[in-house]
C-alpha positions in Angstrom: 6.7 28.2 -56.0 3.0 28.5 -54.0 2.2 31.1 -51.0 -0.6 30.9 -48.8 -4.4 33.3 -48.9 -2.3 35.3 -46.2 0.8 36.2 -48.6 -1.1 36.7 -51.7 -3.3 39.0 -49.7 -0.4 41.1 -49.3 0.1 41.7 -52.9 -1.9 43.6 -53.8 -1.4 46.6 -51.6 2.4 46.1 -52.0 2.1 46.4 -55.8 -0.2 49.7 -55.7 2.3 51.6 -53.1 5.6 50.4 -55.5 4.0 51.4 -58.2 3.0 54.5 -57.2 6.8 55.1 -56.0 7.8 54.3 -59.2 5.5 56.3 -61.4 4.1 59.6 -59.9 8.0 61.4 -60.5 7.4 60.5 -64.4 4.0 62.3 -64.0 1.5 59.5 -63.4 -0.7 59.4 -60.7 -2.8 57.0 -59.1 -6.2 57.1 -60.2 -7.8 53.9 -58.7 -7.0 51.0 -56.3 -9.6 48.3 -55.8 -7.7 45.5 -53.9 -8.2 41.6 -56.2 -9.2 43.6 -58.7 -6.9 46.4 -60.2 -4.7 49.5 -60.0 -5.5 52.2 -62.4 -2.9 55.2 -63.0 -3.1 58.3 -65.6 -0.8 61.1 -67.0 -1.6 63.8 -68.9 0.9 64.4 -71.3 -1.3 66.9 -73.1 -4.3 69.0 -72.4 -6.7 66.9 -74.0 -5.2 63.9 -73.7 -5.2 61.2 -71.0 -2.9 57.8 -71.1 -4.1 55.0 -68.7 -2.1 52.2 -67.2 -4.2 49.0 -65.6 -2.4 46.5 -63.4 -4.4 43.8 -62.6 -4.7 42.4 -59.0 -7.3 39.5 -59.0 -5.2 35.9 -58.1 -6.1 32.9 -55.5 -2.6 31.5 -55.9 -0.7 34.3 -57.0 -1.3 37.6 -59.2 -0.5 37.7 -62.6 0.1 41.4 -62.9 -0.7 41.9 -66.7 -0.4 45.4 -67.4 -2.7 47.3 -70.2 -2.3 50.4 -71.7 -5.1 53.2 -73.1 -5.4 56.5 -74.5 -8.2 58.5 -74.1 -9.0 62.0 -75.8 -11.2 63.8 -73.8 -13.5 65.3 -76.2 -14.2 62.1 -78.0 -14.4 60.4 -74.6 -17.1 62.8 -73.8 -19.0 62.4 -76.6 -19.0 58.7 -76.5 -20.1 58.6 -72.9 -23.0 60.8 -74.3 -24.0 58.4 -76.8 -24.4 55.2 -75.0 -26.0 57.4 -71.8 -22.9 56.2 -69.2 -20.3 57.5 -67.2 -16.9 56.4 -66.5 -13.6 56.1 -68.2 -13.7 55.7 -72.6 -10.1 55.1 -73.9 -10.6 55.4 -77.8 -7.8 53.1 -78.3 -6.0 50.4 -76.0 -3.9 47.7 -75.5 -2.6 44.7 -73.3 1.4 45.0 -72.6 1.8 41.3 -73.8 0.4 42.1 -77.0 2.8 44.9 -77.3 5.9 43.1 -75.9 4.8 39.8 -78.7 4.5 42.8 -81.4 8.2 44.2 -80.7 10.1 40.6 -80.2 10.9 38.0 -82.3 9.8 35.6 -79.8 7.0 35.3 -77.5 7.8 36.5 -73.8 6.7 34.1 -71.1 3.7 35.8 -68.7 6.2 34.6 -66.1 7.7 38.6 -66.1 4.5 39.4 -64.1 3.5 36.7 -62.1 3.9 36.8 -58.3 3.1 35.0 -56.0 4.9 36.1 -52.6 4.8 39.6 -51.4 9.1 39.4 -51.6 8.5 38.8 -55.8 6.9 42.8 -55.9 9.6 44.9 -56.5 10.8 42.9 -59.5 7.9 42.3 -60.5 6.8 46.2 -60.4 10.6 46.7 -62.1 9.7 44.6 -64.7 6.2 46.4 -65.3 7.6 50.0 -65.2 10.6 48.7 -67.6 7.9 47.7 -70.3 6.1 50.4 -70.1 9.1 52.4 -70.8 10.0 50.2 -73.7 6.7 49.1 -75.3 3.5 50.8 -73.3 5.1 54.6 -74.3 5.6 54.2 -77.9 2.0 53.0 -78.3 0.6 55.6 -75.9 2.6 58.7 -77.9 2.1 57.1 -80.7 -1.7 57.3 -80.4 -1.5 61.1 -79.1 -3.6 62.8 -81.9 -7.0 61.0 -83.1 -5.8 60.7 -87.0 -3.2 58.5 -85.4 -6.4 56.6 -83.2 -8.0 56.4 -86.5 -5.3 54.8 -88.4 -4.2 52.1 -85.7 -7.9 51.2 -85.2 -8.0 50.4 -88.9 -5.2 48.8 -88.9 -6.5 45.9 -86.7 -9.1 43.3 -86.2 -12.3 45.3 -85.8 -15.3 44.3 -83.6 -18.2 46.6 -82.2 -16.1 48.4 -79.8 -13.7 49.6 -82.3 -16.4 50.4 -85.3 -17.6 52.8 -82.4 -14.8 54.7 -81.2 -14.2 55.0 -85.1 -17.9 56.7 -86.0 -16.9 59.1 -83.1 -13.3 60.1 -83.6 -14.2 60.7 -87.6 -17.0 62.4 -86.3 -15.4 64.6 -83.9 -12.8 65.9 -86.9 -16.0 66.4 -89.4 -15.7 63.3 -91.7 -19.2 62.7 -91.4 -19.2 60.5 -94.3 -16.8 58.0 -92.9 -18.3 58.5 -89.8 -21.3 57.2 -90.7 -20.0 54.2 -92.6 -18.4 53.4 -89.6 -21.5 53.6 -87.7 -23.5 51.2 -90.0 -20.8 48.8 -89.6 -21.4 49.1 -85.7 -24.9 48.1 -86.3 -24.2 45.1 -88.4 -21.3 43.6 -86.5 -21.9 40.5 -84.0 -23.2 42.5 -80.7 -20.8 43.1 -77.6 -22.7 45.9 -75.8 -25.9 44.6 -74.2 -28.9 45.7 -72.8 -29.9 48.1 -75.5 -27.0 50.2 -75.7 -26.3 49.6 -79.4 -29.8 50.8 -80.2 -29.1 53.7 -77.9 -25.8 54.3 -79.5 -27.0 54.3 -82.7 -30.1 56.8 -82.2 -27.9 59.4 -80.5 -25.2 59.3 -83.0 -28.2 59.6 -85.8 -30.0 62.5 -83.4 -26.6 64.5 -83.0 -24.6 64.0 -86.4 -26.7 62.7 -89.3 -28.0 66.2 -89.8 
């Protein structure tokens, strides 16, 4: 099934307001909504603690909605917005719903449960979003509510730069120091994600504000 630029245009703005519908009486609420790009939402189910949903928005022919889900503690957040001298949203831990859904089911779910690609398709579309977060994007997010539990599901998986990171500063945050710093040497030896300097700068302020 194809739509024209003029349908899929509609999309986007269609999927934000039903999602919103959907999600602020179970406590989210929209935090951003940047039209062929994404729509951002966050609960507080703690103080402390903030749980992020993404839905993505970008599509020529249609919009594969592809949810993902984050959890971000605030303190550790701060502190690793500090670090790497930036601003903006740090979610210590995170993951893509399709990943999630795969991880729960005995056989691989089709991306088909998100794409759309008339502006009629939305509300089962959004249905079918809200209905996994429910039943694979909460478990994950609850599950990740204290940072021993970050800790042990960042371990428990492939590790790259990004992850060796949030790692140094979670163990850091609760005093491990020795950890920590292993953590952070493993951040300096792993290929390179962040560029333009910031795993220098990273690594200085980390050494400046917790080696001692």
């Amino acid at each position: 099934m194809t739509s024209g630029p003029e349908q899929v245009a509609q999309i986007p703005v269609r999927v934000a307001d039903r999602l919103t519908e959907r999600l602020v009486p179970g406590g989210w609420r929209q935090l951003r909504f940047v039209p062929d790009d994404e729509v951002a939402f966050v609960r507080e189910p703690v103080h402390g603690v903030v749980f992020h949903l993404s839905v993505n928005l970008a599509g020529r022919d249609g919009v594969l909605l592809s949810p993902s889900v984050g959890v971000e503690h605030v303190t550790a957040a701060e502190v690793q917005r500090q670090l790497f001298g930036c601003t903006g949203t740090v979610c210590q831990v995170g993951a893509s719903m399709l990943d999630l859904v795969n991880d729960a089911e005995t056989s691989k779910v089709s991306l088909s449960r998100w794409w759309v690609v008339l502006p009629e398709q939305v509300d089962d579309a959004v249905a079918q979003v809200v209905a996994d977060l429910a039943a694979y994007g909460e478990p994950f997010l609850v599950g990740n509510q204290t940072l021993p539990k970050v800790i042990e599901t960042l371990l428990d998986r492939p590790r790259s730069q990004v992850e060796y990171g949030s790692l140094a500063v979670c163990l850091a945050v609760l005093g491990d120091m020795p950890e920590a710093l292993a953590m952070l040497a493993r951040f300096g030896t792993v290929r390179q994600v962040f560029a333009g300097g910031l795993t220098e700068t990273f690594i200085h302020n980390f050494t400046a504000r917790f080696a001692n």
